[in-house]
N, C-alpha and C positions, 0 to 999 in steps of 0.2 A: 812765722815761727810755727815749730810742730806740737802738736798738742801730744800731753803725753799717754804715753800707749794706757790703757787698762788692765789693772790683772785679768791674767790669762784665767777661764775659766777650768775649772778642771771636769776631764771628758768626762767622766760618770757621772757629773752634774749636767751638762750638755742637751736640750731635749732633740726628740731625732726628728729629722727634716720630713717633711710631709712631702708628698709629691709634687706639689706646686711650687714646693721651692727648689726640686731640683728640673725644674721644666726648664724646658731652653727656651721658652720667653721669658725666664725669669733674669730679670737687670744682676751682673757681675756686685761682687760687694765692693764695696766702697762707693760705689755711683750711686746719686741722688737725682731723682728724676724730675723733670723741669716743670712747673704748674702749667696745665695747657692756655694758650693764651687765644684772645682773640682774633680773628685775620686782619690784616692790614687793613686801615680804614674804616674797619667794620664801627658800628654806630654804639655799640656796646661796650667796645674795647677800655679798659679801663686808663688814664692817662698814668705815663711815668711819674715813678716816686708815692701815687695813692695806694695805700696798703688797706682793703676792706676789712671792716671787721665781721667778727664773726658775732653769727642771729643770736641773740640770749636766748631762743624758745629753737625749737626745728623747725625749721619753715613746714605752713602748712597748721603748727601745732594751733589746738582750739583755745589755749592758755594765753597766745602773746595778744597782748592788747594791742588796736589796731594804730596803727600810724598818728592818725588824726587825733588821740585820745589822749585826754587831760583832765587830771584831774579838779584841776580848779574852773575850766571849764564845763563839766561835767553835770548832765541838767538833772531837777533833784527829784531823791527817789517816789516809788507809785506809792509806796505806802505810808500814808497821811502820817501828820504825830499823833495825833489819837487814834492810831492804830485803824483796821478793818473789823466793822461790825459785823459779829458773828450771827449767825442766821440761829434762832430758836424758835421750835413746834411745839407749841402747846399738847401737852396728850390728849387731851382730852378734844381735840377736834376730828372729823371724820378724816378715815385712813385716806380716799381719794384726795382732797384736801391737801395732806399732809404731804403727800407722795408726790402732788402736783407741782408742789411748792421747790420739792427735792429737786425733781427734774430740772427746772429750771434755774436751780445753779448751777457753776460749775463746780466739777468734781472736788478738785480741792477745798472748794468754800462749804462743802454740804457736812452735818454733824455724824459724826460714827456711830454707832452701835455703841450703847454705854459699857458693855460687858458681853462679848463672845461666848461662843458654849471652848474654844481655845485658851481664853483670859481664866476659865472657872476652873481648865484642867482636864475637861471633858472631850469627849472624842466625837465631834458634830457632824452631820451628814457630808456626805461626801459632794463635792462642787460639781460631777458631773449628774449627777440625780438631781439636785437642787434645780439647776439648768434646766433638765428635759421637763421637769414636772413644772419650771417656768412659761416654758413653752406650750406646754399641752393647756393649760389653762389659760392662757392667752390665745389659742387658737381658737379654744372654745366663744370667746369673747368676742374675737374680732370676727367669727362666723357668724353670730348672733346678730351682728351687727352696730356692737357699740366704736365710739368713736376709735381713733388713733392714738389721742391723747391717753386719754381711761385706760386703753391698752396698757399703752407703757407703764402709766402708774402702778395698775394692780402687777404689772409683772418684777419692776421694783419692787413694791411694798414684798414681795413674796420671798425675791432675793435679801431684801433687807431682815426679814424677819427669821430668819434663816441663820443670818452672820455675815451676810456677802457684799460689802460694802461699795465696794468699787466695782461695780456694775455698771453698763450703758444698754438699754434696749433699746431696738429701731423699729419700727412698726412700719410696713409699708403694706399696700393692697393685697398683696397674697403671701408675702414672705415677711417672717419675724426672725428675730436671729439679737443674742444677747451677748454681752463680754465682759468679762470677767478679769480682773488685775487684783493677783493678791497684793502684790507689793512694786515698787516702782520697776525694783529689777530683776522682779518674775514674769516670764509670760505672760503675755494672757490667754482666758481661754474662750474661744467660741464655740457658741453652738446658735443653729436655724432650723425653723421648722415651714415648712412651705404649707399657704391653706389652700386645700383642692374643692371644698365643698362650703356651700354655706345654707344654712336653715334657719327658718325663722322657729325658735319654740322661747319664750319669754319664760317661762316657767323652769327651764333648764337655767335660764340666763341668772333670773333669781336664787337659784339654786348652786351657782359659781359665786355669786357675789357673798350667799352665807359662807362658805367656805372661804373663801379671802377674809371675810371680817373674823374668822376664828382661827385663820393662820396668824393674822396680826394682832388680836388681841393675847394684850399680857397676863391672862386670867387663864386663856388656853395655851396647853402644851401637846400642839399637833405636831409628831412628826411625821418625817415624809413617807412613812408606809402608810400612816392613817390617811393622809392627806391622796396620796393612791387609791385605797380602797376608796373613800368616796366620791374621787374624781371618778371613776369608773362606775360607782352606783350613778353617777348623773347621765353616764353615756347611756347607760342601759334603760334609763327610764323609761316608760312610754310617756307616747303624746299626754295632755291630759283628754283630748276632741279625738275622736274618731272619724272616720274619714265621711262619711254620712255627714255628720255635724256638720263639717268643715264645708262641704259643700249647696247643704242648706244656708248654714250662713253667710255662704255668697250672693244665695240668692234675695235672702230678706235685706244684704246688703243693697245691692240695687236696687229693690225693691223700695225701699226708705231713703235713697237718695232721691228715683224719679218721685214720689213724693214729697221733697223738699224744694225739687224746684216745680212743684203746681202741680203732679200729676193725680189722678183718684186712682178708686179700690182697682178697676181693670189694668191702670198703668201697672199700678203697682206689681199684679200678680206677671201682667206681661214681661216687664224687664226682670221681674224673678227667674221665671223662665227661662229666657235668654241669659242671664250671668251663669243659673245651673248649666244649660248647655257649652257654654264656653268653658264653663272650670271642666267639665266632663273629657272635655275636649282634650285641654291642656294637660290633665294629668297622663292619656292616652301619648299624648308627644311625649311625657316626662320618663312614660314607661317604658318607651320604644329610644331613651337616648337622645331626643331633637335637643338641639338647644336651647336655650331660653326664648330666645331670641324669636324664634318659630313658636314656640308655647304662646309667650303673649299676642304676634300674629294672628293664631287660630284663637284662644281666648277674645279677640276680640272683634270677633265676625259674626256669632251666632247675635250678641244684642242687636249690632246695627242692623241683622238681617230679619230681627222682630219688630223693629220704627219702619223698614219699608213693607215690610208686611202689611202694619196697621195704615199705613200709605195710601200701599195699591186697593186696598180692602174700605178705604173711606169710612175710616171707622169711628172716624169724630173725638178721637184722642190725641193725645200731645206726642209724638211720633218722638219728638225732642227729646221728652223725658224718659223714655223707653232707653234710648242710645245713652245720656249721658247718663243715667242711672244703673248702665253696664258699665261702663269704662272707670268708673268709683273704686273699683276691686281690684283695679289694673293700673294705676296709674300710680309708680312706684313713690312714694313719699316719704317712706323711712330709708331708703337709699339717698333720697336729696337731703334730706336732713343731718343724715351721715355725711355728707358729700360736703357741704356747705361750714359744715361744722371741723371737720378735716383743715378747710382752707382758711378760717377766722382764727384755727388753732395753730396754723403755721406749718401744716404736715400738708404742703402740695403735691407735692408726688401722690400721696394716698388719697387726694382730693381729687386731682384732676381724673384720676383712674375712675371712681366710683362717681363725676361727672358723666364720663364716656361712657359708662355701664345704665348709667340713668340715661342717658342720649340714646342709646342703643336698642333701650326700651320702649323711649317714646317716640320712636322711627317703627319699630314694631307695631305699636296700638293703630299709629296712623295708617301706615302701609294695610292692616288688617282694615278699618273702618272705612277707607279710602276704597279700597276693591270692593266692597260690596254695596258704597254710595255710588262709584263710579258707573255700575252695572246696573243698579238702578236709576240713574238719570239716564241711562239708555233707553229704558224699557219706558219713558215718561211718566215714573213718580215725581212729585208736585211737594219739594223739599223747601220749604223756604224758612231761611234763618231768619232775617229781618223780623217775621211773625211769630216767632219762638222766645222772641226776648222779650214781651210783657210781662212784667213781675206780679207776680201772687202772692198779696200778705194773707196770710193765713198763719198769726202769730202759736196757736196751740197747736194745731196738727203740724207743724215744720218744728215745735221744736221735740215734740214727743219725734218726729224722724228724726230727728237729729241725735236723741240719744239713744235708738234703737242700732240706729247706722255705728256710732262709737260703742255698744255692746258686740252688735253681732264683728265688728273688724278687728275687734279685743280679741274673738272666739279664731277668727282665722292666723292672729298672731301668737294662739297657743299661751294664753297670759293665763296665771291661775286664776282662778273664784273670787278669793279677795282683796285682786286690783282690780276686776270688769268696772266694778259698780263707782267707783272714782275714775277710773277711764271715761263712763259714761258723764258721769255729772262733770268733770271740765270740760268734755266736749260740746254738751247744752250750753253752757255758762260762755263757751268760745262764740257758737254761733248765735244769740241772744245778744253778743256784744257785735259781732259781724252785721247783723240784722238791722239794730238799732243805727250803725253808721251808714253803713252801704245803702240798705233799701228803707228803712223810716227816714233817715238824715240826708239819703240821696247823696253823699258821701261819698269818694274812694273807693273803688272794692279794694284796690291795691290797700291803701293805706287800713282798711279796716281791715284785712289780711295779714296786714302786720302788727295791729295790734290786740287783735284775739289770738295771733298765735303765737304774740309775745305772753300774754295771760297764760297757753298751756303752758309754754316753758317754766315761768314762773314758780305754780303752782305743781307744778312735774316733778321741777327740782325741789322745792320746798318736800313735798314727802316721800321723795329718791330718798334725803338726807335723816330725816326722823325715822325713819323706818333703815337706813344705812341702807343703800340697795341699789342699782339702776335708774337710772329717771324714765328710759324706753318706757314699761308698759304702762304708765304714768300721762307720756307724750304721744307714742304715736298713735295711739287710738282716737286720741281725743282730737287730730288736727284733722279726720275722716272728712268733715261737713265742711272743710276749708278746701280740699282739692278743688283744681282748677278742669271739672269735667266737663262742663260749658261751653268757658270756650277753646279747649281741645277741642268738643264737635261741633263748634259752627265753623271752628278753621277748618277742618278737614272738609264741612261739605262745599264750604266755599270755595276751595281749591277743584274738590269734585264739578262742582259748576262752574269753570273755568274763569272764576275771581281770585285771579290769584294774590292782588295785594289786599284784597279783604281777607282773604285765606290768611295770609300772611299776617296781617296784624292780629286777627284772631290767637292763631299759635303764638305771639310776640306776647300778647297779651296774659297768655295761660303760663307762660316764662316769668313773668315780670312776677306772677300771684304765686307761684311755685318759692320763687325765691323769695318773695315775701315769707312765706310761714318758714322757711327753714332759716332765716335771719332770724326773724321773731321768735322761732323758739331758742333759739341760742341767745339770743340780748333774755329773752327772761330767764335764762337758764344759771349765765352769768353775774345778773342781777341777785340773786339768788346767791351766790356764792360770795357776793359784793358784801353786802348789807348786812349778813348773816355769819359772823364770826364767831369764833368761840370765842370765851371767856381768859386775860391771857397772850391774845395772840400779837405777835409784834411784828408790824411790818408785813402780812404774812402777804399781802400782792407786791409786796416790792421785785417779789423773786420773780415776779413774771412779764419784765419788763423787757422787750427788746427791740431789735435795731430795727431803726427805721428807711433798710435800704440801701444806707453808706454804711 
């Protein structure tokens, strides 16, 4: 039967045919065109009489629940019935602390800013100034030499204080680079700053850290012009040591090492001599462009080349203590400290990097001390290790060296006036505790290397925090009389006199004491940060828990 016609539309109502419809591939009307079907056979084909239905979602859509899904099979949700406990900072603990703790949640579980300079109505520094002035203070820090971790903190705390909530800094060995997310479905923004140079001045360092402690506190309203101007008074400052100093107290440095291990008043002034002519040396390479790498080379050619002086000259001195009482000055120990400290804090990348930079180093010292033992066992100087290792208790004149040695390596690390004299007194206290295990107690040197220079950490950190500040010039001064100069030069001559597994366990040896103190100051460091909570604080190491691997 025929179905019946429809009214006829009327033509001014009619809308007018597009091109496509009057295209000659366009199907006649009345013809309905047939669903394309499968080919014969074919595996997909759908059998006569099944009619598919059609997807409730579009295929493809992120809405349609997957095949498999059930609800009464459905396994039950992450978050507990007593809800997710919320993470709370005591105010009143130090800002690294606080900022530490940030970090290590994640984003969404970390607390916001109670009140914006946006929420008050006010118009707050603008996100990309906030960023660079992030950066530049952070450069300043991670050139100075503190950890990876501290970085990021203080470069949080700076954004947080700011208004800048959803921020993530990365710190890595020469590049820093921070982001920014105002809201889920804005942007984000980044900014990096790459570090080309790095110096040691502690007295700059503490002079960044007041500055972050009066960005963050709530009592001070620094904005980022101010916080400009005196980022820029700190670049300009001078040294507080002039360069004269600096290289006297290289020499009084070696000077009071070869005194520590047995030398008298001639060692003394000898290996003075030789560390002035190597830092002489080395600043001559620094000025002409060499790279480091060649600095410490030549820095460490003129000492050994005053132990075979006293040699060939039979001068009836400890040859020994002339050499390793040079290599004291040169043997990088707040890199390893840094380095070691990177990789317990879980920032490998910045770890392994500033490993290889210490490696780098101490290929250098060798390579320098090794050419001028080598050319001396030519000439038949009469070097012998085995006779160099008798120990000399000489309780008061080793440990007055011992805190002249952590004064004068305070003065080369640029610390002000009133950290030397705490630099000095834990660095006495370090080796008095070394002394007492190792050489009264016959002892470990390893193990008494890890725990005097778990004692500096300790005590480093403890008045980092009282004082709010850096723990550095606190710590590395004071771990001076713990370096492994020793046996760096018995390995070196041993390898020069063609011992090479003696050689060899020597250097293994001066590795194993290296890593001793830069563990040990981090286990005191930590300790320190363990035991010593504020008033208040809930949970506050929970937040610094993580995977173990899987």
């Amino acid at each position: 039967m025929a179905e019946p016609e429809g009214p006829e539309e009327a033509p001014e109502d009619r809308k007018p045919l597009s091109d496509e419809a009057t295209s000659e591939f366009a199907l006649p009307e009345g013809v309905v065109p047939e669903p394309p079907s499968e080919p014969e056979g074919s595996a997909f084909a759908l059998p006569e009489g099944l009619v598919p239905e059609p997807p409730q979602e579009p295929e493809g859509s992120a809405f349609a629940p997957p095949s498999t899904y059930s609800v009464k099979d459905s396994p039950p949700a992450f978050t507990p019935a007593y809800g997710v406990p919320l993470a709370r900072l005591p105010h009143n603990a130090p800002w690294q602390d606080r900022m530490r703790t940030m970090l290590r949640l994640p984003v969404g579980d970390r607390p916001v800013v109670a009140e914006t300079a946006a929420e008050k109505g006010e118009t707050g520094p603008s996100v990309p100034r906030v960023l660079d002035l992030t950066l530049r203070i952070g450069e300043l820090l991670l050139a100075g030499g503190e950890g990876a971790e501290d970085v990021e903190a203080a470069m949080f705390a700076i954004c947080r204080s700011y208004g800048l909530d959803r921020c993530e800094p990365t710190v890595t060995f020469t590049l820093l680079s921070i982001t920014y997310q105002p809201s889920l479905v804005d942007d984000p923004v980044t900014a990096n700053r790459t570090v080309r140079r790095r110096g040691t001045d502690y007295t700059r360092l503490a002079a960044v850290y007041q500055l972050l402690a009066d960005i963050d506190a709530p009592a001070h309203e620094v904005s980022t012009e101010e916080a400009y101007r005196r980022l820029a008074e700190i670049r300009r400052n001078r040294h507080p040591y002039p360069g004269w100093v600096l290289t006297a107290a290289a020499g009084v440095l070696a000077g009071s090492a070869s005194t520590l291990l047995g030398g008298g008043v001639w060692v003394f002034f000898v290996a003075a001599l030789g560390a002035v002519l190597g830092d002489r040396l080395a600043w001559l390479c620094a000025g002409r462009g060499l790279p480091e790498f060649y600095q410490f080379l030549v820095a460490a050619m003129p000492p050994a080349a005053m132990g075979v002086l006293l040699t060939l000259l039979h001068a009836g001195l400890r040859p020994s203590a002339v050499i390793t009482g040079g290599l004291f000055a040169l043997i990088p120990g707040r890199a390893l400290v840094a380095a070691v400290q990177d990789g317990l804090t879980g920032f490998y990348i910045t770890a392994s990097a500033r490993l290889l930079e210490v490696a780098y180093f101490f290929v250098a010292i060798v390579v320098g001390v090794l050419s001028v033992l080598y050319v001396a066992v030519q000439f038949g100087a009469q070097l012998n290790p085995e006779g160099a290792l008798s120990p000399v208790e000489r309780p008061v004149t080793q440990i007055a060296s011992a805190v002249v040695l952590c004064a004068t390596f305070a003065i080369l690390l640029q610390q002000s006036r009133a950290t030397v004299l705490f630099a000095m007194l834990n660095g006495g206290v370090a080796w008095v505790v070394f002394a007492a295990i190792a050489i009264t107690g016959e002892g470990s040197a390893v193990m008494a290397t890890a725990v005097a220079a778990g004692l500096v950490g300790l005590f480093g950190q403890l008045m980092a925090r009282y004082h709010h500040t850096s723990s550095l010039p606190y710590v590395t001064a004071a771990i001076g009389p713990l370096l492994p100069g020793s046996a760096t030069y018995f390995g070196v001559l041993s390898i020069a006199q063609n011992n090479l597994d003696q050689g060899f366990g020597y250097l293994a040896k001066a590795a194993a004491l290296a890593l001793a103190i830069a563990i040990g100051v981090n286990l005191g460091s930590e300790l320190a940060r363990l035991f010593m909570r504020a008033p208040g604080a809930v949970s506050a190491r929970s937040a610094a828990k993580r995977t173990r691997g899987f």
